[in-house]
C-alpha positions in Angstrom: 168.5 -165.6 116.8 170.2 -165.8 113.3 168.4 -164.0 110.3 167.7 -167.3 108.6 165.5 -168.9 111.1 165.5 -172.9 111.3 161.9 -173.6 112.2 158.8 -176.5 112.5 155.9 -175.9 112.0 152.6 -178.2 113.2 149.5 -178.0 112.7 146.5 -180.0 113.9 143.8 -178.2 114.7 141.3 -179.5 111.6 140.7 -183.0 110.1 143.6 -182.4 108.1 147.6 -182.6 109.5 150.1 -180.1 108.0 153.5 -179.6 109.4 156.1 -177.7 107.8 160.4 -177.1 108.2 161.8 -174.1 106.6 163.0 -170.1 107.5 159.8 -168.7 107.1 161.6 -166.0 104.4 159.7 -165.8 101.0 162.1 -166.9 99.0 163.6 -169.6 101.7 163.9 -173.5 101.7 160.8 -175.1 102.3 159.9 -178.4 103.0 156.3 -179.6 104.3 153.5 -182.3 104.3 149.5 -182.4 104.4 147.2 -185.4 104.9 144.6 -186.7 107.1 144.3 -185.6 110.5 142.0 -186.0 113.2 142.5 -189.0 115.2 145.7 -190.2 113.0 147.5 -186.9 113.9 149.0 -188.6 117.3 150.1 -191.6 115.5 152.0 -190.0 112.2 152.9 -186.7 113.1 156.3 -187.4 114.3 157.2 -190.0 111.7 156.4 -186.7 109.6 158.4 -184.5 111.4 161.3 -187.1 111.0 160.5 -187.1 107.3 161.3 -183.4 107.1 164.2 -183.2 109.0 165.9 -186.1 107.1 165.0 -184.5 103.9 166.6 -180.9 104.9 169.4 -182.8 106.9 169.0 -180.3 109.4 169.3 -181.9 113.1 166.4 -181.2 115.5 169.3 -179.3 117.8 169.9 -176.9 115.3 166.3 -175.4 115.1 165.7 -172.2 116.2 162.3 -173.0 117.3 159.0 -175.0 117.2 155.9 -173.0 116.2 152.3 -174.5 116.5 148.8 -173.8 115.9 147.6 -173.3 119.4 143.6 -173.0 119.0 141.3 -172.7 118.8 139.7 -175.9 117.2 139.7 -179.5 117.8 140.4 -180.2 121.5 142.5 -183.3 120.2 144.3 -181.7 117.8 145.3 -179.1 119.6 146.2 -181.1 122.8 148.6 -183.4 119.9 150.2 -180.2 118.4 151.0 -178.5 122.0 152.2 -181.9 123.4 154.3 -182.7 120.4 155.7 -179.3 120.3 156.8 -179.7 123.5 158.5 -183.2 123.7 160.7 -182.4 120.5 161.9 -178.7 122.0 162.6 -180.8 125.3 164.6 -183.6 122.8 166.6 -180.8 121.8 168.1 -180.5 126.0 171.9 -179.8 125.7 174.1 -177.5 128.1 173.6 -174.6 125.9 170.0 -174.3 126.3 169.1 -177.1 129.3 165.0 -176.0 128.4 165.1 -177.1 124.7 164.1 -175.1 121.9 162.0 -172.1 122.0 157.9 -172.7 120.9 155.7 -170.6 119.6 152.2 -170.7 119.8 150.3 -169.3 116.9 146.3 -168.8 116.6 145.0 -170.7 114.4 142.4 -168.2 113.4 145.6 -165.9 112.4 147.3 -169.2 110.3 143.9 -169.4 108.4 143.8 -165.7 107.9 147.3 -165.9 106.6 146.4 -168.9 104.3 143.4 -166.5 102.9 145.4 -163.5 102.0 148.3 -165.4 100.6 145.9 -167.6 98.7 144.2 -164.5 97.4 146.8 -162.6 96.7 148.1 -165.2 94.1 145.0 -164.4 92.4 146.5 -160.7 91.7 143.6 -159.3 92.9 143.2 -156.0 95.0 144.1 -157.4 98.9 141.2 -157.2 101.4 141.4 -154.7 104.1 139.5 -157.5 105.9 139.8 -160.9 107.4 137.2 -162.8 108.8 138.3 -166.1 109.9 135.7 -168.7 110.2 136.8 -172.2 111.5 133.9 -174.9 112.1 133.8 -175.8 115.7 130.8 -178.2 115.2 127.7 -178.6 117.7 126.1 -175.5 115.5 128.8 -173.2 116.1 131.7 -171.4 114.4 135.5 -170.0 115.8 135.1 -166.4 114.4 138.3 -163.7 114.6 138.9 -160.5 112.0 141.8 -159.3 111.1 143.1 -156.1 109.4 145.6 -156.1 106.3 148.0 -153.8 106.9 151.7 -153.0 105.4 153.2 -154.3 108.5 150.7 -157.5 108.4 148.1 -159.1 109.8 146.6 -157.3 112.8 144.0 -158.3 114.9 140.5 -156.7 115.4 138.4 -158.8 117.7 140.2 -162.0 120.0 139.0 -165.1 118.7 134.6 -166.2 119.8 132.3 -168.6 119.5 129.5 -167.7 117.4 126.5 -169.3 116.0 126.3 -169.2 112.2 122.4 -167.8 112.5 124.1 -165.1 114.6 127.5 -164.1 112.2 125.8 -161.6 109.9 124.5 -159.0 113.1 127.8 -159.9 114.7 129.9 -158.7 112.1 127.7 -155.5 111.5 128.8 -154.1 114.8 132.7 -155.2 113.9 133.0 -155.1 110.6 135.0 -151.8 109.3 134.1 -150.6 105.6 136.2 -152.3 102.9 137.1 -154.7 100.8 136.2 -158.4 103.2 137.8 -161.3 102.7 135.8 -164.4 104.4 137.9 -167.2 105.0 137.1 -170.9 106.3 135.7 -174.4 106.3 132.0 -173.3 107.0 130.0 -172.1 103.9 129.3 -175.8 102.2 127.8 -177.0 105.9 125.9 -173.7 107.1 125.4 -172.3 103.4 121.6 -170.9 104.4 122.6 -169.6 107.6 126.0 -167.0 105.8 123.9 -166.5 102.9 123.3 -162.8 103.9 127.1 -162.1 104.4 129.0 -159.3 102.7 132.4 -159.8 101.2 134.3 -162.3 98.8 134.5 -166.1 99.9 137.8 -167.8 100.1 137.6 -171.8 101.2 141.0 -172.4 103.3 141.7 -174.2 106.3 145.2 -173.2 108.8 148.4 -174.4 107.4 151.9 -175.1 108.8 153.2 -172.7 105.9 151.4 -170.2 107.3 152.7 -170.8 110.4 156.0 -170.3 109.0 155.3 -167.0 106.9 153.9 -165.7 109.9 156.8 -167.0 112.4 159.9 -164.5 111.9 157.5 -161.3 112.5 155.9 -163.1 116.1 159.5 -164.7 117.0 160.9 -160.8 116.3 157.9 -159.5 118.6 159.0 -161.6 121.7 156.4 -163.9 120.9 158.0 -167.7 121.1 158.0 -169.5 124.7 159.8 -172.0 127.1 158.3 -175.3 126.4 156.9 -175.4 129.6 154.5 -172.3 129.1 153.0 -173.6 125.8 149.2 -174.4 126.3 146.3 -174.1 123.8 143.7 -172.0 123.7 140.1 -173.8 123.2 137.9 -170.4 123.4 135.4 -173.2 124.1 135.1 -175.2 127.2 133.0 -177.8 126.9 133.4 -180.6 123.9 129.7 -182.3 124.8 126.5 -181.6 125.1 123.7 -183.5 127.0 120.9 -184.5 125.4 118.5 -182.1 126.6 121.1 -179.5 125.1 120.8 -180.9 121.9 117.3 -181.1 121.8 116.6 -177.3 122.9 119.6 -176.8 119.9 117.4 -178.5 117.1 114.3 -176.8 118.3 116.3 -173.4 118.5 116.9 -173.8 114.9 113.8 -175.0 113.7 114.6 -178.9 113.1 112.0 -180.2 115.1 108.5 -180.1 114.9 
């Protein structure tokens, strides 16, 4: 692949919809778009992705690739992302590459780490040697990965998990090394009591498609991008429902019912 890098980025695994186009370099064009998600993402994503490309008048055939936030988080949103990712790298078919474009899948736990320490680092002060990523995944529980800063990057500590918020602080006890934290996410307005005991400096963020893109070059270099046809998510979680007996023995479980 060329140095400059033409890529998309999407990203749909929250309530809100971010997609990106751009070469992923610091100082490299960049054009990109956030709004709602959720249930719109399926019906406005590739009007937005059209958007972009008309603004950088770059054709879809000339991209180098089509990176997205694989999971974990909203089964929706992350079926939308993988499935759009797919049909435009497929509208790219010519003789020279009769698969399409390349993909590659990113975790979302990684984009929102990314988001963290490049939102923090704008602050100019010291980086973390830590990143916890903590994405709501609602029915009382939260995504959870960490991630070490190094020179090279981002590198990851523990694979993304499930964990309950009640649960987080002993969790991290047995994972977290000694250093400056960084705890990023959507969850400390909804479980505020629950993360009250945590260590380390709070940074609200949510995955972005220009993290996607910062973090693109170094995975695409790594071997990391895909045929279309081996893109899948990755839910970490199974199930999107619980019964109602589940539910109830949840709400007693954390002391709602009495």
């Amino acid at each position: 692949m060329p140095s400059a890098l033409r890529l998309l980025a999407i990203e749909t695994s929250t309530d809100t919809l971010s997609v990106a186009l751009g070469t992923g370099a610091p100082d490299g064009p960049l054009w990109q778009h956030t709004g709602p998600g959720g249930a719109m993402a399926s019906t406005t994503l590739l009007p937005l992705v059209q958007q972009l490309l008309d603004a950088s008048g770059w054709p879809l055939a000339s991209l180098d690739a089509v990176v997205f936030g694989r999971g974990p988080g909203s089964f929706t949103g992350l079926r939308t992302a993988c499935a759009v990712a797919q049909g435009l790298a497929y509208g790219a078919q010519d003789a020279a590459r009769p698969g399409g474009l390349p993909v590659l899948p990113v975790d979302t736990l990684l984009a929102l780490a990314e988001e963290a320490r490049h939102a923090h680092a704008l602050t100019g002060q010291p980086a973390p040697d830590t990143v916890v990523s903590l994405l709501d995944a609602r029915m009382g529980e939260l995504y959870l990965a960490l991630y070490a800063c190094t020179a090279a990057g981002l590198s990851a500590l523990a694979p993304p998990r499930l964990c309950a918020p009640r649960d987080l602080a002993t969790h991290l006890d047995g994972l977290l090394p000694a250093g400056r934290a960084l705890l990023a996410g959507n969850v400390f307005a909804t479980y505020d009591l629950e993360l009250a005991g945590l260590r380390g400096l709070r940074c609200p963020a949510l995955p972005t498609a220009s993290a996607l893109m910062r973090l693109a070059p170094a995975l695409i270099a790594e071997g990391g991008a895909l045929a279309a046809r081996d893109a899948l998510p990755l839910y970490v979680r199974d199930k999107v429902a619980q019964t109602t007996n589940e539910r109830e023995r949840q709400r007693v479980a954390a002391g709602t019912v009495h």
